[in-house]
C-alpha positions as CSV (number, residue, x, y, z in Angstrom):
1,X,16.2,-19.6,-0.3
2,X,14.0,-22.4,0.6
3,X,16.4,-23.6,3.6
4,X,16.2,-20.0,4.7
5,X,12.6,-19.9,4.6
6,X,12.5,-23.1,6.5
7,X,14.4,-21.9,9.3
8,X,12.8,-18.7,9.9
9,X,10.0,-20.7,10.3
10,X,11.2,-22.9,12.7
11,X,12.7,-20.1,14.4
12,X,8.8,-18.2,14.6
13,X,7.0,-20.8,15.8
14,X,9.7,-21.1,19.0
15,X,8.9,-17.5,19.3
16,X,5.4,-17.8,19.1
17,X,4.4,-21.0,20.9
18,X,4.7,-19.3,24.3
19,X,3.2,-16.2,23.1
20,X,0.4,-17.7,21.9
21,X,0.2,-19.7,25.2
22,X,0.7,-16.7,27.4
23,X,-2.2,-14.5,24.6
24,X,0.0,-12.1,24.2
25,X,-1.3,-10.5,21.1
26,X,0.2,-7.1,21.1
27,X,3.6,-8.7,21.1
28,X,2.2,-11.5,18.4
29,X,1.7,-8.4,16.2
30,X,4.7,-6.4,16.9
31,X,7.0,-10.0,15.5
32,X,4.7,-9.2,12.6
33,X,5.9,-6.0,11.4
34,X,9.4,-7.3,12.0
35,X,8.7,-10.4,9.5
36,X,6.7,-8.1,7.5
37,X,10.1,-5.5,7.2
38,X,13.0,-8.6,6.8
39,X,11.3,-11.3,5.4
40,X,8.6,-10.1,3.5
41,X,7.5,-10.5,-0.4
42,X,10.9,-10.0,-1.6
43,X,12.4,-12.3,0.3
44,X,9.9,-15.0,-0.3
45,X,6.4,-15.3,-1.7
46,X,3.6,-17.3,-3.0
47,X,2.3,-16.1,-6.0
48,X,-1.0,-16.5,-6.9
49,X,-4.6,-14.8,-7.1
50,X,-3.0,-13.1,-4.0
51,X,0.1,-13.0,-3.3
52,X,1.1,-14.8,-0.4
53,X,4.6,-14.1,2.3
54,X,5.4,-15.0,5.3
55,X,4.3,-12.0,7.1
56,X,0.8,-11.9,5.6
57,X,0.4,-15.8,6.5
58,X,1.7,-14.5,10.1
59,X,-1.1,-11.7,9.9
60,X,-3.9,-14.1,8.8
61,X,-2.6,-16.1,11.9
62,X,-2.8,-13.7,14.1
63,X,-6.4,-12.8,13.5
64,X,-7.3,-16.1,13.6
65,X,-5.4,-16.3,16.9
66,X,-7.6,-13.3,17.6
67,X,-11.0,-14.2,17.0
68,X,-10.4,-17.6,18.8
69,X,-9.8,-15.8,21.6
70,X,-12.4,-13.2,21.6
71,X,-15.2,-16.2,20.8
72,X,-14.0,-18.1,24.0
73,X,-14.4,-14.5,26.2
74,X,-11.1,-14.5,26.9
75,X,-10.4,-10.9,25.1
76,X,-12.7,-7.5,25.7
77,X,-13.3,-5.4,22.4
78,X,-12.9,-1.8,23.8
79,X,-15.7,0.5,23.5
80,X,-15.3,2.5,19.7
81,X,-14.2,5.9,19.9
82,X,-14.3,8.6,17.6
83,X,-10.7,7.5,15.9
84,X,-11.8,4.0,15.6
85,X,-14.9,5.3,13.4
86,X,-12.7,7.4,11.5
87,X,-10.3,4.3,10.6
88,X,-13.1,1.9,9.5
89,X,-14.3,5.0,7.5
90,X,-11.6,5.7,5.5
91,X,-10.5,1.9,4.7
92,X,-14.5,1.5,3.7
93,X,-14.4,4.3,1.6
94,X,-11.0,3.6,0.4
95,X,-12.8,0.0,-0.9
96,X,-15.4,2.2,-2.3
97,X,-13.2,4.1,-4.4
98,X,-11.3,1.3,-5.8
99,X,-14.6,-0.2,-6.5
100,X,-15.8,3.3,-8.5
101,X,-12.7,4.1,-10.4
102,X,-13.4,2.0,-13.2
103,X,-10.8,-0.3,-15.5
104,X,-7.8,-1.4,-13.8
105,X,-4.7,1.1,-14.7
106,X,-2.8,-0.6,-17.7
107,X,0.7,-2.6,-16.5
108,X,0.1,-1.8,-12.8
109,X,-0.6,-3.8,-9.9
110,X,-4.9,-4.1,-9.6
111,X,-6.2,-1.7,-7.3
112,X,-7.7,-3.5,-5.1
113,X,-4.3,-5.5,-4.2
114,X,-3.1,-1.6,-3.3
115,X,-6.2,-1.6,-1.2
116,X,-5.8,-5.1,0.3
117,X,-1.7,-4.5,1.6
118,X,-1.4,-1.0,1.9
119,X,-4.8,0.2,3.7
120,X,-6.7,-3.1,4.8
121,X,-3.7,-5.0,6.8
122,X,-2.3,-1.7,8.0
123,X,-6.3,-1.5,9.3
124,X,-6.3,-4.5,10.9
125,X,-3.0,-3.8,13.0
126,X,-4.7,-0.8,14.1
127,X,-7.7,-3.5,15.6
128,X,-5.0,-5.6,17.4
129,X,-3.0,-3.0,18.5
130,X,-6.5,-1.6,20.2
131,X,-8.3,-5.0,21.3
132,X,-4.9,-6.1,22.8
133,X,-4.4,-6.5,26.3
134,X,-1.4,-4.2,26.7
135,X,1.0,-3.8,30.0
136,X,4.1,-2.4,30.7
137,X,6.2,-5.4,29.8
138,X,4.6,-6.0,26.7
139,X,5.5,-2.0,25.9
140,X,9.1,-2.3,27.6
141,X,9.8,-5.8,24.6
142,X,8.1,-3.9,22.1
143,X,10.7,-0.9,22.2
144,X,13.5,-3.3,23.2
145,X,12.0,-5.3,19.7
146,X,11.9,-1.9,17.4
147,X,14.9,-0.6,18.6
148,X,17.4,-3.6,17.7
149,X,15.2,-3.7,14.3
150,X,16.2,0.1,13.6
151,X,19.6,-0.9,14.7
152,X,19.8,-3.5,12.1
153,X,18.1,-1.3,9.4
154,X,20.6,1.2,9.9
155,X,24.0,-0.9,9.8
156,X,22.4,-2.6,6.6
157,X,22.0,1.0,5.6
158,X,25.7,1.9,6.4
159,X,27.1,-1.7,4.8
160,X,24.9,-0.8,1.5
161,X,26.6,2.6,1.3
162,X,30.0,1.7,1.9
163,X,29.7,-1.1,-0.5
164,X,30.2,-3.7,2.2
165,X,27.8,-6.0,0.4
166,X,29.3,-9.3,1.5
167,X,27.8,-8.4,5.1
168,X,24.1,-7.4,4.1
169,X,21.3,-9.7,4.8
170,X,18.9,-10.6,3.2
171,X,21.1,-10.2,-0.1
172,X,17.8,-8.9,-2.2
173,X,19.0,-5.5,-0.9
174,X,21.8,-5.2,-2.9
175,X,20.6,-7.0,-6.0
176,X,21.9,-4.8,-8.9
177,X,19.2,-6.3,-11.3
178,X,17.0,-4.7,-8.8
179,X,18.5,-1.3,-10.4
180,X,15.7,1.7,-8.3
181,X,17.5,3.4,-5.5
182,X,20.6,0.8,-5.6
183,X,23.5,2.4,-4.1
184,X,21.2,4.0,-1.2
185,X,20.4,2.5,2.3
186,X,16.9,1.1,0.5
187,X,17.2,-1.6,3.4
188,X,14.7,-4.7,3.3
189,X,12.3,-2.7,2.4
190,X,13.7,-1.7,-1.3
191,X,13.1,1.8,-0.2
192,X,15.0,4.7,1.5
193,X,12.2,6.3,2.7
194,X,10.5,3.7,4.0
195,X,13.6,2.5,5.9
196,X,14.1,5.5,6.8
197,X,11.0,6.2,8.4
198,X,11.0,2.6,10.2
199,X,14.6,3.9,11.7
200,X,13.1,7.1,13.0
201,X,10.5,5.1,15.2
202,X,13.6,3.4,16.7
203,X,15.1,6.7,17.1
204,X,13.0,8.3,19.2
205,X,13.0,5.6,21.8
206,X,16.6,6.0,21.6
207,X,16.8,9.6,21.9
208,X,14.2,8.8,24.9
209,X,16.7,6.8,26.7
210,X,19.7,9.6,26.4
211,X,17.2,11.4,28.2
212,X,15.7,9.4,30.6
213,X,18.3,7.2,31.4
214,X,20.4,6.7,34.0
215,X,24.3,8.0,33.7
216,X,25.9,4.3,33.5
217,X,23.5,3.8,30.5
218,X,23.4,7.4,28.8
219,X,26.2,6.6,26.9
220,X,25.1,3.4,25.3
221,X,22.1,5.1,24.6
222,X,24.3,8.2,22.7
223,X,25.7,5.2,20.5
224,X,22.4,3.9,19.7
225,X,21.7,7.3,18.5
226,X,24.5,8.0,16.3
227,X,23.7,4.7,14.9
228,X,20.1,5.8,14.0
229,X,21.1,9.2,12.9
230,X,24.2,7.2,10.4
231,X,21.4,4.5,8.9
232,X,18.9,7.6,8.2
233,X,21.9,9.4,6.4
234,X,22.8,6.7,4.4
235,X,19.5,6.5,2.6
236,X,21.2,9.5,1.1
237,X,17.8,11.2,1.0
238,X,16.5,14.5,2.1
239,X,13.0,13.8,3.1
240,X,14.2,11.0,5.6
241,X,17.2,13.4,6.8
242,X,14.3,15.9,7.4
243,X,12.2,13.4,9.0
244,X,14.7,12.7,11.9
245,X,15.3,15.9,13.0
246,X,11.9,16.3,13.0
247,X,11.9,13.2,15.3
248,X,14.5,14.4,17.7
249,X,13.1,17.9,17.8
250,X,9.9,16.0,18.9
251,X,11.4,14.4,21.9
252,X,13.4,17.8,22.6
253,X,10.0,19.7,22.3
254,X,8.2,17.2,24.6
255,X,10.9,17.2,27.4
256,X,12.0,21.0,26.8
257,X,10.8,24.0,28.9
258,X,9.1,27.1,26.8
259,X,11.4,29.0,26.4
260,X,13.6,26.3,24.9
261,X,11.7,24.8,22.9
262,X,10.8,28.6,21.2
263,X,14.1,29.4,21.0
264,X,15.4,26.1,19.1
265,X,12.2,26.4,16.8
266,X,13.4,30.2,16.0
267,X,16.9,28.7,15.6
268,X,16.3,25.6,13.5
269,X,14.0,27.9,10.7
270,X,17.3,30.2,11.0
271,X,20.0,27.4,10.8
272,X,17.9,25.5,8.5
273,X,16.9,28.1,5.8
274,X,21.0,29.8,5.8
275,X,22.2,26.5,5.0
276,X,19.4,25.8,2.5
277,X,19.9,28.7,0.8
278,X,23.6,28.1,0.9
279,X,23.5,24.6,-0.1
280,X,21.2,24.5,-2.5
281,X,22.7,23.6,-5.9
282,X,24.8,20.8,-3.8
283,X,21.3,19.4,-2.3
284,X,19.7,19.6,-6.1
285,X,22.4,18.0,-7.8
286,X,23.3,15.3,-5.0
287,X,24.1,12.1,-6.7
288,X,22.0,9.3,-5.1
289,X,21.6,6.2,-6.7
290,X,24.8,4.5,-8.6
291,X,22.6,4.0,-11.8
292,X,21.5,8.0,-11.8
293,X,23.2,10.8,-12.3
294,X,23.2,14.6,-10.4
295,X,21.5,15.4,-13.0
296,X,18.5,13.1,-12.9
297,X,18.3,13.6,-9.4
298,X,17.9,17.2,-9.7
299,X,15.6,16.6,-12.1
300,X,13.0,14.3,-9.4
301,X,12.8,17.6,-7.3
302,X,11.6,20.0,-11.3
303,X,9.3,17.2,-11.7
304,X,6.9,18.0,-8.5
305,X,5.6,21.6,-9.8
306,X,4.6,19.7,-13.4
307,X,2.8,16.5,-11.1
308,X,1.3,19.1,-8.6
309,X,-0.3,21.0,-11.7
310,X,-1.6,17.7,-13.0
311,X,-2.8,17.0,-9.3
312,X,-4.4,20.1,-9.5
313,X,-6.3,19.2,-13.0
314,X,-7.3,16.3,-12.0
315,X,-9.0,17.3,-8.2
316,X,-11.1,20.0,-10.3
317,X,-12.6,17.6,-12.4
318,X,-13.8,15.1,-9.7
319,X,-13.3,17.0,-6.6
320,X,-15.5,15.5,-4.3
321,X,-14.5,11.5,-4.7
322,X,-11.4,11.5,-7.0
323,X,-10.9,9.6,-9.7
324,X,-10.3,6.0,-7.7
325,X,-7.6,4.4,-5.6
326,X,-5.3,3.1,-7.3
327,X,-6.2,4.6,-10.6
328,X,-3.9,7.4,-10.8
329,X,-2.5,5.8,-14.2
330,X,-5.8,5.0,-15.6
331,X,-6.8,8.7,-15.7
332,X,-3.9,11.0,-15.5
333,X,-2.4,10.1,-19.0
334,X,-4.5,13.1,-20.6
335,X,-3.9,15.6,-17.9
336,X,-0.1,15.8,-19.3
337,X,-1.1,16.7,-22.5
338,X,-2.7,20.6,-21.5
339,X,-0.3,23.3,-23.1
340,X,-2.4,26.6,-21.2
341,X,0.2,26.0,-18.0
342,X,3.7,26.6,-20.4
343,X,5.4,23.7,-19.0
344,X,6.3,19.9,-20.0
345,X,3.7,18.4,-18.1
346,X,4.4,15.3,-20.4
347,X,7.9,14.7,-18.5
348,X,5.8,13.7,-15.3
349,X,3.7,11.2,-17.5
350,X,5.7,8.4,-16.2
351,X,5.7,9.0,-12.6
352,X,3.1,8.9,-9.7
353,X,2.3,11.6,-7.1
354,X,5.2,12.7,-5.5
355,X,3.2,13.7,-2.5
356,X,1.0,11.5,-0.3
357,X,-1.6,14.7,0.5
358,X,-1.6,15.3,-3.2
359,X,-1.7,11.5,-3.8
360,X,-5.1,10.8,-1.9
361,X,-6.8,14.0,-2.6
362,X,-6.5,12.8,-6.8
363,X,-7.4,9.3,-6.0
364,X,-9.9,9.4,-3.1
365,X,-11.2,13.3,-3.8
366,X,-11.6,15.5,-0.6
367,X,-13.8,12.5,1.4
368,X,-10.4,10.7,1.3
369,X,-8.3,13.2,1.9
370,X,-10.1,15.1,5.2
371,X,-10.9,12.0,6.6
372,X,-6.7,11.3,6.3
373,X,-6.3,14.5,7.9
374,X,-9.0,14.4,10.5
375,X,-7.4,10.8,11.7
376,X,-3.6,11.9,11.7
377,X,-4.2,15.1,13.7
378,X,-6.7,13.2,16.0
379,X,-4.0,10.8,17.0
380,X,-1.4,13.4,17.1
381,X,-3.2,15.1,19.8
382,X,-4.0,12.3,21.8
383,X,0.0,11.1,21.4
384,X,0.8,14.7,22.5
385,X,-1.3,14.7,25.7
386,X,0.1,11.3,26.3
387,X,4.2,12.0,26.4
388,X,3.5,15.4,28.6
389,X,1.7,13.9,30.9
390,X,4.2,13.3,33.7
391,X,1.5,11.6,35.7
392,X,2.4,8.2,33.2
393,X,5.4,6.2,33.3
394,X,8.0,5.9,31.1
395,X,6.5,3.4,29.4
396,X,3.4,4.9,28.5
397,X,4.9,8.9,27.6
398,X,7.0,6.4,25.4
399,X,3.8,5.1,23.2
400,X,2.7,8.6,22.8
401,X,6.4,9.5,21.5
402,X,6.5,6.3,19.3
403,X,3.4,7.8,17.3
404,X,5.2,11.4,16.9
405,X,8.7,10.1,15.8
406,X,6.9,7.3,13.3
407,X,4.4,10.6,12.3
408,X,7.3,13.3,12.2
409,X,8.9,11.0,9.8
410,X,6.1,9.9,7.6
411,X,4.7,14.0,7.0
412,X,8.0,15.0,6.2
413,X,8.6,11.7,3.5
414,X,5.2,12.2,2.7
415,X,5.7,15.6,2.1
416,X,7.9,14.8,-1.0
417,X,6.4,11.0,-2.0
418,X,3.1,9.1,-2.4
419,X,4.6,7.2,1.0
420,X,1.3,4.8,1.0
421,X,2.6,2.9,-1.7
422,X,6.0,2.1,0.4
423,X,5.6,-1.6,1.8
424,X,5.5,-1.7,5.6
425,X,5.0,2.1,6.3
426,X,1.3,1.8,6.5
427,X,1.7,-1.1,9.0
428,X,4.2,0.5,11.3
429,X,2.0,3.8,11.3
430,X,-1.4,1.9,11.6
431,X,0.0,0.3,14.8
432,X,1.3,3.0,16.0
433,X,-1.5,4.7,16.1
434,X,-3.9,2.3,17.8
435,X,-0.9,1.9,20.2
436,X,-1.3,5.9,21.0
437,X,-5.1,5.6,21.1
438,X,-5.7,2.3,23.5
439,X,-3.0,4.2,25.6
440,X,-5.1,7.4,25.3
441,X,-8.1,5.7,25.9
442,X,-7.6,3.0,28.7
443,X,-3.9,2.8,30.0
444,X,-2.3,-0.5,30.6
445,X,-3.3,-2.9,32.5
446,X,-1.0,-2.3,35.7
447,X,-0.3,1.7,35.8
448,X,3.1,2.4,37.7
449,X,2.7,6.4,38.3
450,X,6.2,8.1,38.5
451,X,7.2,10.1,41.7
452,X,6.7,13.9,41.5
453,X,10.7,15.1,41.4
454,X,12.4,12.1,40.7
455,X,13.9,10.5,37.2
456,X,13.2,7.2,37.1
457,X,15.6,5.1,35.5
458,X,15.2,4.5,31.3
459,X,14.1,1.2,32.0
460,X,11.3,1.4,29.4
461,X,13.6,0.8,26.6
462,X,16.7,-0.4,28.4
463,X,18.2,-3.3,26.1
464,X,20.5,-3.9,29.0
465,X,17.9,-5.6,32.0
């Protein structure tokens, strides 16, 4: 493991010497998330009063990298818009919360190191991704970057599920002693949905290029696709299946005329509830993981009415600020116990919130939870008005379609698990995000408009130039 970690290190500073040279933060930050994804705690860390990996040493770098910079006037802090506020609200009241909710939850992780990996560093790519100087080339390596990292995630995937273990790197993944979700395409990340929703980013560049490409390259682009689509299926779960045809319908919707895109919506609820309804036992009883049975897994989907009632419990007594982040096990133990609702709420004592709405409305009360709301539809909007403008390039309608893949993806996990807690998804949507806004908000640095009437070749994502 050691000689491992001594030659990805090797390997990162010869990626990041001329990076740093050049001040290329954006792409500094986008090498990040990919450390943070392959190579991150359970590949190899530092234990101690905080845990330390490679990518948070990177991150810590990378601000430093940052503020250097900034203190000699070589970077300009944008001018703070209303999403900006919004973010430094809800990771400051987020802090709050943790710092309200009283004792620590017994055999968890502390709260605050919930706060510290899942909300604050996700914040803080959200900062570079808006104080970065971004241009076209930086966008155009970025997608090349995510792409062949949701190409990798998704052959992982497919070697995991075929029980081609002998080919899967790093070999955590399919460490049976490691015994949750084994036997699924859990990826790096430990976790289907997760990978799943890291793959969906990828796809919609990909699903981008089939349509923006040129012929010669429409095929390659087809593969990349079926590619995606087989890694999201091999995480053999229903939330991430749901999440990339919600991705693709995105790009379809974006790119579609009216009367298209209302008559594949009108199809898709058709299509979607027949089979539903004709599948459903099969989808219930679906055997997942190689340690579960059908029946346990068609017991996960009978245990989100019994958490949803105790979600419901618990918002009435503290409505307003929750109960604290992170605290979900220091207070929900006697909310399983009430016998007026006729149901084994005890079976759920074990388990958290199964739904990442549900999730922050318990543990951060409705401040939390609008101000969650309020910064997702914000961004949403501006992402929207950003890949139908035709007036931007490729490049640019691509960061608005980046942010409604990763966001199709993460409302429909989300939908179904507390997806906060996932490593890395926070990261990938933070970023994201400030990606859509700076693009929203000030462009790039060189704008190349697109001819009225004419398809420009894919080259935004092309892999090939």
């Amino acid at each position: 493991m050691m000689f491992l970690v001594v030659l990805f290190a090797l390997a990162a500073i010869v990626w990041m010497l001329p990076l740093i040279q050049t001040g290329r933060t954006f792409q500094i930050a986008t090498l990040v998330l990919v450390t943070g994804t392959v190579f991150g705690p359970s590949f190899f860390a530092i234990d101690g009063p905080i845990q330390l990996s490679l990518d948070r040493m990177m991150w810590g770098a990378m601000f430093a990298f940052v503020a250097i910079r900034w203190r000699m006037g070589e970077l300009r802090i944008p001018q703070l818009n209303r999403v900006d506020a919004v973010v430094a609200a809800i990771t400051g009241w987020l802090l709050v919360s943790v710092m309200i909710g009283g004792a620590d939850p017994p055999n968890e992780p502390p709260p605050i190191a919930k706060w510290l990996f899942c909300i604050a560093m996700p914040a803080g790519m959200y900062v570079i991704a808006r104080v970065s100087e971004v241009t076209e080339s930086d966008l155009k390596w970025a997608y090349r970057v995510f792409l062949g990292l949701g190409l990798y995630l998704a052959v992982m995937a497919i070697f995991e599920v075929s029980g081609i273990h002998a080919l899967v790197f790093p070999r955590y993944i399919v460490d049976p002693a490691d015994w949750e979700f084994f036997g699924r395409g859990r990826g790096p990340l430990l976790n289907p949905s997760g990978n799943g929703i890291v793959m969906c980013g990828a796809l919609a560049i990909a699903v981008l290029g089939v349509i923006r490409s040129t012929f010669r390259m429409r095929a390659f682009y087809v593969l990349l696709c079926m590619l995606l689509i087989g890694g999201v299926y091999c995480t053999l779960t229903r939330s991430a299946w749901l999440g990339a045809i919600a991705t693709i319908g995105v790009v379809a919707l974006v790119y579609s005329p009216r009367w298209v895109r209302v008559l594949g919506l009108a199809t898709a609820v058709l299509i979607g509830g027949a089979g539903a309804l004709g599948l459903k036992d099969q989808l219930l009883r679906m055997k997942r993981d190689k340690n579960l049975t059908s029946a346990d897994a068609e017991k996960s989907i009978q245990l989100r009415p019994l958490l949803a009632v105790v979600a419901w419990e618990m918002f009435k007594d503290r409505p307003i600020t929750g109960h604290g982040f992170g605290h979900y096990f220091a207070h929900s133990s006697k909310y399983h116990s009430i016998r007026s609702y006729d149901m084994p709420l005890k079976d759920a004592r074990p388990y958290a919130q199964h739904n990442v709405f549900l999730a922050m409305l318990v543990d951060a009360g409705l401040i939390g939870l609008s101000m969650l709301v309020v910064m997702l539809l914000t961004i949403t909007s501006m992402a929207w008005n950003l890949a139908r403008d035709e007036g931007h390039s490729v490049a640019i309608r691509c960061g608005g379609l980046v942010w409604l893949g990763v966001f199709a993806a993460y409302f429909c996990n989300g939908m179904f698990q507390d997806v906060t807690i996932i490593p890395m998804v926070n990261m990938f949507l933070f970023f994201a995000a400030g990606l859509a806004v700076s693009l929203y908000d000030r462009g790039v640095e060189t704008v190349r408009v697109e001819r009225p009437g004419r398809i420009e070749p894919f080259s935004a994502v092309s892999m090939a130039h």
